[in-house]
C-alpha positions as CSV (number, residue, x, y, z in Angstrom):
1,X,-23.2,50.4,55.3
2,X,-26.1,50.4,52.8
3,X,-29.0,48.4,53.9
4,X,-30.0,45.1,52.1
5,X,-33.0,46.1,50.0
6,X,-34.7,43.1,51.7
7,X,-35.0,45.8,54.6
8,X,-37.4,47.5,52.6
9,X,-39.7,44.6,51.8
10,X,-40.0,43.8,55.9
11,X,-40.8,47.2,56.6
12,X,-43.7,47.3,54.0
13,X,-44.8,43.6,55.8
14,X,-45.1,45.6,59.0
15,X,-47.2,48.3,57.5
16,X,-49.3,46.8,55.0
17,X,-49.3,43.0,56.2
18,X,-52.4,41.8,54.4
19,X,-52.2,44.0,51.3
20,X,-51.8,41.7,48.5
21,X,-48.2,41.7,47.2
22,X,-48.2,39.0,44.8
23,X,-50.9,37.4,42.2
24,X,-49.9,34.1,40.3
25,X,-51.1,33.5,36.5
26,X,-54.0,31.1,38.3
27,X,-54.9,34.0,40.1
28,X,-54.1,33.1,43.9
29,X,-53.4,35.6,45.9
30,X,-50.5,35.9,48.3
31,X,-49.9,38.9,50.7
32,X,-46.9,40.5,51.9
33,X,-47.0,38.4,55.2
34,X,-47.6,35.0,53.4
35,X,-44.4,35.8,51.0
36,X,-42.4,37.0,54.2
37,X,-43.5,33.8,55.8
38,X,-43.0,31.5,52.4
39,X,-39.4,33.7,52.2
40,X,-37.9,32.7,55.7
41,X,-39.1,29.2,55.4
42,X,-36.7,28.7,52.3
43,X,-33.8,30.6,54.4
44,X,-34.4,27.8,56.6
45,X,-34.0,25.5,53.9
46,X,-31.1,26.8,52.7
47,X,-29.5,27.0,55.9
48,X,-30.6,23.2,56.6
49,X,-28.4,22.5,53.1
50,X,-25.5,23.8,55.0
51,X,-25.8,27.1,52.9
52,X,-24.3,30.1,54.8
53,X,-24.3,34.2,54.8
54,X,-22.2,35.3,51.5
55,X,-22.5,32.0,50.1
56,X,-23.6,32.6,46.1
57,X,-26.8,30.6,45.1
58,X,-28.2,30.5,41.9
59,X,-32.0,30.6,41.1
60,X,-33.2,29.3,37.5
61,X,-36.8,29.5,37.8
62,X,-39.7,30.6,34.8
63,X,-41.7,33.6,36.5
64,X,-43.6,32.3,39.3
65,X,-44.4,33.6,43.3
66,X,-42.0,30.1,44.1
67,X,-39.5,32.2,42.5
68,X,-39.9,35.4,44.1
69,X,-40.0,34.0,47.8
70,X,-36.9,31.9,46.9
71,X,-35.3,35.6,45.9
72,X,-36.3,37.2,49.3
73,X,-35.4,34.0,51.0
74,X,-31.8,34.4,49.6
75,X,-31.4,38.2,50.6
76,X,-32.7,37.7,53.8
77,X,-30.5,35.2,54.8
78,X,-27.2,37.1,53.2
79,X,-26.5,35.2,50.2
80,X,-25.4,36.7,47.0
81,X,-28.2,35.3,44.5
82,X,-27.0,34.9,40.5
83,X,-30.4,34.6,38.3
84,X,-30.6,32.5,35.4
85,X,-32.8,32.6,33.0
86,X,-34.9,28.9,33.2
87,X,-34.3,28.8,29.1
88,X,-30.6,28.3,29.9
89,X,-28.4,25.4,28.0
90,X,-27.0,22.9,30.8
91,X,-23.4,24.1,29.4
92,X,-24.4,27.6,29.7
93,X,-25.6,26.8,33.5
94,X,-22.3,24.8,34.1
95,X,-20.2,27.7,33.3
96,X,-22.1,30.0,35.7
97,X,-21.6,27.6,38.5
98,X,-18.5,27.1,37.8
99,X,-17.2,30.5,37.3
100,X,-19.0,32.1,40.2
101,X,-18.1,29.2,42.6
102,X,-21.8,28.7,43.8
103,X,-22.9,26.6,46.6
104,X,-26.1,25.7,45.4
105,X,-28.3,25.4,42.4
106,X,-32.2,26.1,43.1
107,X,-34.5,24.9,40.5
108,X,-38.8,24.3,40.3
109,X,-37.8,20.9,39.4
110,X,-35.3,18.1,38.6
111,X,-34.5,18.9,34.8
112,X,-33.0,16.1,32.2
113,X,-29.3,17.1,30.7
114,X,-28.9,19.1,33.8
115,X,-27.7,16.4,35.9
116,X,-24.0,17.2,35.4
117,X,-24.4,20.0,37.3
118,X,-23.4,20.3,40.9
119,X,-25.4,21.2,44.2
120,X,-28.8,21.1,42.6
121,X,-31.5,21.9,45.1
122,X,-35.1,21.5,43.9
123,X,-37.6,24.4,45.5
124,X,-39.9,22.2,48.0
125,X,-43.6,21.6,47.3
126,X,-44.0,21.3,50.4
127,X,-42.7,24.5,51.6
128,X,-45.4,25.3,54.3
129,X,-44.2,22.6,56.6
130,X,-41.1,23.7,57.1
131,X,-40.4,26.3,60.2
132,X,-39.4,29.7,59.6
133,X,-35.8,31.0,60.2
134,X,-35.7,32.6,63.3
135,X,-35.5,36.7,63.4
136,X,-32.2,36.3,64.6
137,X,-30.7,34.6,62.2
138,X,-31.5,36.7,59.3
139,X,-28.5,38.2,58.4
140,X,-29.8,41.7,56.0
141,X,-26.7,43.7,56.8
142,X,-23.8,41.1,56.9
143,X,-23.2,40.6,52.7
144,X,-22.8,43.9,51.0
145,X,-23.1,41.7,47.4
146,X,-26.8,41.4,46.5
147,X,-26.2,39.9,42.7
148,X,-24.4,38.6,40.1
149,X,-26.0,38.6,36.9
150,X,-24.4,36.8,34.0
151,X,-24.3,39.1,30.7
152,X,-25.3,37.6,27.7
153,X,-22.1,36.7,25.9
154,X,-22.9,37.4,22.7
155,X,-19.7,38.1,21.2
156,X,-17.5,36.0,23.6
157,X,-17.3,34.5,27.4
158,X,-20.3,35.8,29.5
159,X,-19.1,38.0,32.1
160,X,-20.6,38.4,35.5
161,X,-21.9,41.6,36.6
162,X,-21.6,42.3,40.3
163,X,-24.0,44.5,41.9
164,X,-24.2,45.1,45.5
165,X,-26.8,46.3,47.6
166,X,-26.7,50.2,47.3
167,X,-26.2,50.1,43.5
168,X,-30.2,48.4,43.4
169,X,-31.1,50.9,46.4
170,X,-30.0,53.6,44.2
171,X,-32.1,52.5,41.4
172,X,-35.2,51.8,43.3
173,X,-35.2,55.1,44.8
174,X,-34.2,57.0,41.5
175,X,-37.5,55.3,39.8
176,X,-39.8,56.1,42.6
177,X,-38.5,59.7,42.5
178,X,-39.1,60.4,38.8
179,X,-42.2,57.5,38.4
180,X,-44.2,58.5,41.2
181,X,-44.9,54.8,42.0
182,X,-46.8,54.1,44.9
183,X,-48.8,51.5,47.0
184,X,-52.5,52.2,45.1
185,X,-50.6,50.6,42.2
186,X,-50.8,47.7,40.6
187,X,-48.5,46.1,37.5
188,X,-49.1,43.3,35.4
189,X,-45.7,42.2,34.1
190,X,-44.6,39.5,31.5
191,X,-41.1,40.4,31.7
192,X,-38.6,38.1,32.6
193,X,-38.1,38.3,36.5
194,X,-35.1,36.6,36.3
195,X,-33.5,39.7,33.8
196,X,-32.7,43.2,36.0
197,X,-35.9,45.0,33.7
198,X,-38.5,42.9,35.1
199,X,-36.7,42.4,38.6
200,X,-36.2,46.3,39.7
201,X,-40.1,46.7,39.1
202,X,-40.1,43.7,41.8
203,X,-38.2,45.3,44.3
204,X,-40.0,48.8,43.9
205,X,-43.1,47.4,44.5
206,X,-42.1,45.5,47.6
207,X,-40.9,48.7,48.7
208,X,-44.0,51.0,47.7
209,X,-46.2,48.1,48.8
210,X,-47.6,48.0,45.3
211,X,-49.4,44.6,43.9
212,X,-47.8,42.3,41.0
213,X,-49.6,40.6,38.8
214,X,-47.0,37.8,37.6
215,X,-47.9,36.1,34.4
216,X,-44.8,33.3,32.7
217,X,-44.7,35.2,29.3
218,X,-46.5,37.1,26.9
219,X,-48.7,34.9,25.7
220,X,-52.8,35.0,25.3
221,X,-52.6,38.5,24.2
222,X,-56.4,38.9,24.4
223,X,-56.9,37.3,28.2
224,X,-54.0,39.6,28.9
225,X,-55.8,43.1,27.7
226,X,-58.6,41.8,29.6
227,X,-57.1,40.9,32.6
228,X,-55.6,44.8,33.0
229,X,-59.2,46.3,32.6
230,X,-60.5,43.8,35.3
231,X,-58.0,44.1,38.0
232,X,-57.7,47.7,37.3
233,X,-54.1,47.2,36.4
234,X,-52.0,51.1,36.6
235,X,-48.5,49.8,35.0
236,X,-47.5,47.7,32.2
237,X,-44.0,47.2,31.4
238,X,-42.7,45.7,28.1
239,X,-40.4,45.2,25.5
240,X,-40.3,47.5,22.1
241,X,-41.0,43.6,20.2
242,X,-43.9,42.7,22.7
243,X,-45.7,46.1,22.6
244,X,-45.4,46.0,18.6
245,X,-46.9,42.6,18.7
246,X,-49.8,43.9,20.6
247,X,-50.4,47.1,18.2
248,X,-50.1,45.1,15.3
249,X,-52.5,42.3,15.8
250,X,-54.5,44.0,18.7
251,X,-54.9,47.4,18.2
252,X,-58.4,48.6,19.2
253,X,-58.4,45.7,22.2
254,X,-55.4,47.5,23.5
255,X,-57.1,51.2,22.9
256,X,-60.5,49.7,25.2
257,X,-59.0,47.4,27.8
258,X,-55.9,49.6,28.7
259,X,-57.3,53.0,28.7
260,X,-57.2,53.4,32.6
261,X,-53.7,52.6,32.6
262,X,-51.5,55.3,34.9
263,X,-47.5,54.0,32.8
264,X,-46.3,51.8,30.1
265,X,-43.2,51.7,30.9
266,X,-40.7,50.1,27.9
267,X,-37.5,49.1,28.3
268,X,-34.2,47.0,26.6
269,X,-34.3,48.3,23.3
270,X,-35.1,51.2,21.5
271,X,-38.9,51.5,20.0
272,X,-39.6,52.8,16.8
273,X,-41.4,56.1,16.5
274,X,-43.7,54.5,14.1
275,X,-45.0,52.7,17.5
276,X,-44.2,55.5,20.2
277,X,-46.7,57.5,18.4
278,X,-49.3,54.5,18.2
279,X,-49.3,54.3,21.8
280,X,-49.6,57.8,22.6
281,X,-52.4,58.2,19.7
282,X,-54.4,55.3,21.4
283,X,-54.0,56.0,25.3
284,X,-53.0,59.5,25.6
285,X,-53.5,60.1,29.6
286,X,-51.4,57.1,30.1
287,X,-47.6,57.7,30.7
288,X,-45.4,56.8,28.5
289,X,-41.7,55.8,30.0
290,X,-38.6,54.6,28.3
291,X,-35.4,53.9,30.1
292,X,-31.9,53.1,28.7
293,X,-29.5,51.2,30.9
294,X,-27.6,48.0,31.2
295,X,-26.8,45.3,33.6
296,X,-24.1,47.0,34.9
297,X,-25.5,50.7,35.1
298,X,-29.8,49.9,34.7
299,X,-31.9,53.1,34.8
300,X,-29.4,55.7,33.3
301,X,-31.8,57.9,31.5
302,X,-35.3,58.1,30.9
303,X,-38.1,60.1,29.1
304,X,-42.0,60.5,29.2
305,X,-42.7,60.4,25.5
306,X,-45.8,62.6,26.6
307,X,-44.0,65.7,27.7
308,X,-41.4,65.6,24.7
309,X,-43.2,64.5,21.5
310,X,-40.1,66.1,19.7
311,X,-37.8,63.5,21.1
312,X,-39.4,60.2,20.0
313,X,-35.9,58.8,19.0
314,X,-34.5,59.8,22.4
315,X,-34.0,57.3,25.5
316,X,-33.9,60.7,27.5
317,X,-32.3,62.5,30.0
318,X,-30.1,61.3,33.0
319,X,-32.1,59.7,35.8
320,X,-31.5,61.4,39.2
321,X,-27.9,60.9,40.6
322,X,-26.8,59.3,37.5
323,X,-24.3,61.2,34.5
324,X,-24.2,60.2,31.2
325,X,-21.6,61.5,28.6
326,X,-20.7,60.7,25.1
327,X,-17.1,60.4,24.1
328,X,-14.6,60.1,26.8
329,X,-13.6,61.2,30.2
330,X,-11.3,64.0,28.5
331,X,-13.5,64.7,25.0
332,X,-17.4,65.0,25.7
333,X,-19.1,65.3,22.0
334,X,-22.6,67.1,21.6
335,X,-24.1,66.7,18.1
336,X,-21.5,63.9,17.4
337,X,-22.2,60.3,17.4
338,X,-19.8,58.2,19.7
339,X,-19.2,55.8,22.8
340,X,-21.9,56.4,25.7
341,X,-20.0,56.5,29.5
342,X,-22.2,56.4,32.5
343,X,-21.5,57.4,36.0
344,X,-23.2,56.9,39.5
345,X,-23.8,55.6,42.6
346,X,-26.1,52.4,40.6
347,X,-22.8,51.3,38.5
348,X,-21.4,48.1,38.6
349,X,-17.9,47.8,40.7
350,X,-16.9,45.4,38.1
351,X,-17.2,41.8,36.8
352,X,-16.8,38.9,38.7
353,X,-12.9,37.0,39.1
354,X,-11.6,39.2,36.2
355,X,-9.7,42.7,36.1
356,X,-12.1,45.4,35.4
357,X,-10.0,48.3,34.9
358,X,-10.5,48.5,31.0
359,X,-14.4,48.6,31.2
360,X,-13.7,52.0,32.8
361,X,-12.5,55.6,31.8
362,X,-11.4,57.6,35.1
363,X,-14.6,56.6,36.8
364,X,-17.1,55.9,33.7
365,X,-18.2,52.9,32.7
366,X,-17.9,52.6,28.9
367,X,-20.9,51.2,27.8
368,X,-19.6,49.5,24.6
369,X,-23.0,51.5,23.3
370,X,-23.0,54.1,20.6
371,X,-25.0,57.2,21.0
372,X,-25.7,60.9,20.3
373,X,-26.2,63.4,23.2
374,X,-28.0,67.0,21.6
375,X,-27.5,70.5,23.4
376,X,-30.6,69.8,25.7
377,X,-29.0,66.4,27.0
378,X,-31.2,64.1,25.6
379,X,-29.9,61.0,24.6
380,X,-30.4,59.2,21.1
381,X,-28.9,55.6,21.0
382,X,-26.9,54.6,18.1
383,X,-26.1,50.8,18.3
384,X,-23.9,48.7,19.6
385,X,-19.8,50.4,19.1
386,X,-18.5,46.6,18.0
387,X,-21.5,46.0,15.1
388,X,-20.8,49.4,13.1
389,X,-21.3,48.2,9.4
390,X,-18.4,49.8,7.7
391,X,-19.5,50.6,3.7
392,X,-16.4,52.3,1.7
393,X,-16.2,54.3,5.0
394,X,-19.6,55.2,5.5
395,X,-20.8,53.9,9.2
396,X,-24.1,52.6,10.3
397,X,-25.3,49.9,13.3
398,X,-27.5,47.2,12.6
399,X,-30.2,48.9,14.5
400,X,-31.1,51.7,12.1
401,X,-31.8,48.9,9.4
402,X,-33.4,46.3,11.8
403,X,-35.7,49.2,13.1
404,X,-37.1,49.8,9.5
405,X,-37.9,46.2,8.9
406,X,-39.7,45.8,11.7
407,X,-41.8,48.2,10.8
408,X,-43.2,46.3,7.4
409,X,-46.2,44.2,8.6
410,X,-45.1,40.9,7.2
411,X,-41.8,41.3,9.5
412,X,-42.2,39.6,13.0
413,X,-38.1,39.7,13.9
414,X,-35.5,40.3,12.3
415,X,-31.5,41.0,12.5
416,X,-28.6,42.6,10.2
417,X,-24.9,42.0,10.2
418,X,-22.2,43.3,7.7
419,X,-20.5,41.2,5.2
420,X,-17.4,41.2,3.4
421,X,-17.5,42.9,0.1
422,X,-14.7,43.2,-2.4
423,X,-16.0,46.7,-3.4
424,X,-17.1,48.5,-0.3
425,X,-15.3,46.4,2.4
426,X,-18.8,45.3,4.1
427,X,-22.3,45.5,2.7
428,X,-25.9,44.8,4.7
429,X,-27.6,41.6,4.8
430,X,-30.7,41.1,7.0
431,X,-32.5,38.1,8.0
432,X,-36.3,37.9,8.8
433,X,-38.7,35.8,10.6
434,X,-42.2,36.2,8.7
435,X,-45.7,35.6,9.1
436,X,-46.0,33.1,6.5
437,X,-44.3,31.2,3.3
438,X,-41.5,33.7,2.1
439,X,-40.6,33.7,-1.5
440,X,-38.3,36.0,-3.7
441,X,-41.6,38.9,-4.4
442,X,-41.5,39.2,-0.4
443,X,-37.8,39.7,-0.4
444,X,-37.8,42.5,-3.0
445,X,-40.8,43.8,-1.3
446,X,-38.7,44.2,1.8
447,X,-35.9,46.1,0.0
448,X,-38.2,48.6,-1.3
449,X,-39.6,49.1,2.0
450,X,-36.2,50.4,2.8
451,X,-35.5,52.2,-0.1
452,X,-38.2,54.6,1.1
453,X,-36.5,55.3,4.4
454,X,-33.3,54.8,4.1
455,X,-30.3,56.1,2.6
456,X,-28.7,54.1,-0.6
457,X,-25.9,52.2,1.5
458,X,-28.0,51.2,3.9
459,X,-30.7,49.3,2.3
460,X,-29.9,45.0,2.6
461,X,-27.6,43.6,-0.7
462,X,-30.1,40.7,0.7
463,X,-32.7,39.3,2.7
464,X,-32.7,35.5,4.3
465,X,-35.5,34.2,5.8
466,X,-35.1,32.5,8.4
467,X,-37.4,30.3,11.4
468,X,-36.0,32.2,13.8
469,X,-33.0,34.8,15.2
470,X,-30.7,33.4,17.3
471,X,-30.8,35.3,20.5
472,X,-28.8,35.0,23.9
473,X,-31.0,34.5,27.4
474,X,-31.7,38.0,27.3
475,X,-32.7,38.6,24.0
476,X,-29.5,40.0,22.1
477,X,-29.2,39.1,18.9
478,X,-26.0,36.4,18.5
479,X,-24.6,38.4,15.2
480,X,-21.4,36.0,15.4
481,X,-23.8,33.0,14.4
482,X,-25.4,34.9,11.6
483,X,-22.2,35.6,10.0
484,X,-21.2,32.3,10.4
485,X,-23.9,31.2,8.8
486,X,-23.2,33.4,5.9
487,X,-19.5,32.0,5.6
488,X,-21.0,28.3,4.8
């Protein structure tokens, strides 16, 4: 049986018990023996609230240390934890409950509209008088079933990905094998811990007996910079849309403060070149990762954008132990664009209460994801397989159009859908959030942006400005709502 990763995290408290594990946003520090400490106080808590081993308990919590010694708390006791983002609707929250048959709800505080909701719990201020759960009662080995993490739904019922103990041991240990991570490190992160990006860098911390620096969001983009120049920060994971934030606003702040970084590490989306090679221009001795994954198969491939400056619109290579295909189980394409099937011992078994068998293909988990593999394996990923834009029979994804766009400086977010068109079946439309007052010259401005780089069929019929693009809790765009819009 595969050991609860919470294994790892006690045997780093017996080795390095005073080595800061985590920092808040305020700056307190809390070391790997006060978050063991603060961690089997709440398994008492939860075991006072009649929770038991195997019992599913979900955590909505902004990034915080409450958060993280809830987490451990959770594992250590045996429960299977499902993590919502705190930004959740109360329906949204309901149907997790519901659908995962949780015993408990664990929140930082008591929350209006959430109130129909069943078993809430709020996390105690007063944590530090309660007693710790005794050694003997903390159940690692017992529960096999470490998550359930709710995908986003964007297109229909959100589906709960199950992911057990040895699919997150297999990704810590694939990224500390190709990463190098180690305990002299130390990572600021704005990610969302509550999404499997920001979490796995958790978890291979507490292993490596690294430091986290947790802050709630990327916000105060200047204090930030600062911040990883003065606590000598090594890693600093982000998003393609934050890290193209920071270049465009905060270019030569990013080039001083960040210069001693060891990784930026990017994940969840692909990144323009225009930006890959901004970051490599500005810091070139720092690393430069990107991995490609998803809920149910995270860390598939990955690249260092240093050692293949040919491959800029790759997500890489498989990580170790993983395979990745394109095409299916029986047909594998090279040079050809088509579906993207991944393989391993960090894949999903499956989502939760439903029948499974048509996510898979002999083994493979089709990712739904389009993508082109060349003769040296790398990986180039193509959009989503259910968004192709179909014009007169000409194919794109979204993603080829919405990565252009992004790229205009006026442009802060954006999305494209297709839409019906007597001629040509479907044409483009995009929608944009701007930096300022949009009128008609901006909108044509846009389109000839495009017309530069790409081809004819591509380029947007039109261009809505919008406030903002609807996203689901994890930041895919919700296309369906766009083209509803678009039917009024």
């Amino acid at each position: 049986m595969t050991e609860n990763i919470a294994r790892s995290f006690i045997e780093t408290v017996s080795r390095l018990p005073n080595k800061p594990f985590l920092v808040a946003p305020d700056g307190r520090e809390f070391k790997y023996k006060e978050v063991y400490s603060r961690a089997r106080k709440f398994a008492y808590v939860l075991s006072s609230n009649g929770i038991k081993p195997a019992h599913r308990v979900i955590l909505t919590f902004p990034n915080s240390v409450d958060y993280i010694c809830a987490y451990l708390g959770l594992l250590l006791y045996g429960c299977t934890g499902i993590l919502v983002d705190y930004r959740s609707r109360p329906d949204h929250l309901k149907y997790v409950y519901d659908n995962c048959e949780a015993s408990l709800m664990v929140t930082p505080e008591k929350r209006a509209g959430f109130e129909e909701i069943p078993g809430q719990l709020v996390f105690p201020s007063n944590l530090d008088e309660y007693p710790e759960i005794p050694e003997n009662e903390i159940d690692t080995d017992w529960n096999p079933l470490a998550l359930i993490m709710y995908t986003s739904g964007s297109t229909g019922i959100p589906k709960g990905v199950m992911l057990s103990h040895a699919n997150l041991s297999h990704t810590i240990s694939s990224i500390i094998e190709w990463a190098g991570i180690d305990e002299n490190d130390r990572e600021l992160t704005t990610l969302s811990l509550t999404h499997l990006f920001g979490l796995a860098h958790i978890h291979i911390y507490w292993t490596r007996g690294g430091t986290v620096y947790i802050e709630e969001k990327l916000n105060d983009i200047p204090d930030l910079l600062n911040k990883i120049e003065s606590e000598r920060i090594t890693s600093f994971p982000g998003t393609p849309g934050g890290f193209k934030l920071i270049l465009d606003q905060f270019p030569e702040q990013f080039k001083e403060h960040c210069k001693n970084l060891k990784y930026i590490i990017v994940n969840s989306a692909p990144m323009d070149e225009v930006y890959i090679e901004k970051v490599l221009e500005l810091l070139p001795d720092t690393r430069f990762y990107m991995y490609y994954g998803l809920t149910e198969a995270s860390r598939s491939t990955r690249i260092c954008y240093n050692e293949h400056p040919d491959k800029l619109k790759s997500v890489g290579t498989p990580t170790p132990g993983s395979e990745v295909i394109v095409g299916t189980s029986g047909d594998r394409l090279i040079d050809q664009i088509g579906e993207i099937l991944i393989k391993g011992p960090h894949v999903t078994s499956g989502y939760w209460g439903m029948d499974s068998s048509e996510f898979f293909d002999n083994g493979w988990f089709k990712t739904g994801d389009l993508g082109i593999m060349d003769a040296d394996g790398f990986i180039t990923w193509e959009g989503r397989l259910k968004e192709q834009i179909n014009i007169d029979g000409l194919k794109l994804v979204p993603g080829e159009v919405e990565m252009v766009l992004m790229t205009h400086e006026r442009v802060l977010d954006c999305a494209v859908v297709g839409a019906p068109d007597e001629l040509t079946g479907e044409c483009v439309i995009g929608f944009a959030v701007v930096d300022a007052k949009p009128d008609k010259k901006l909108e044509i401005d846009l389109r000839k942006h495009c017309m530069r780089k790409l081809e004819v069929y591509k380029i947007p019929r039109r261009i809505i400005f919008v406030d903002e693009i609807p996203k689901t809790d994890s930041g895919k765009v919700k296309r369906v709502l766009l083209k509803e819009r678009l039917r009024r």
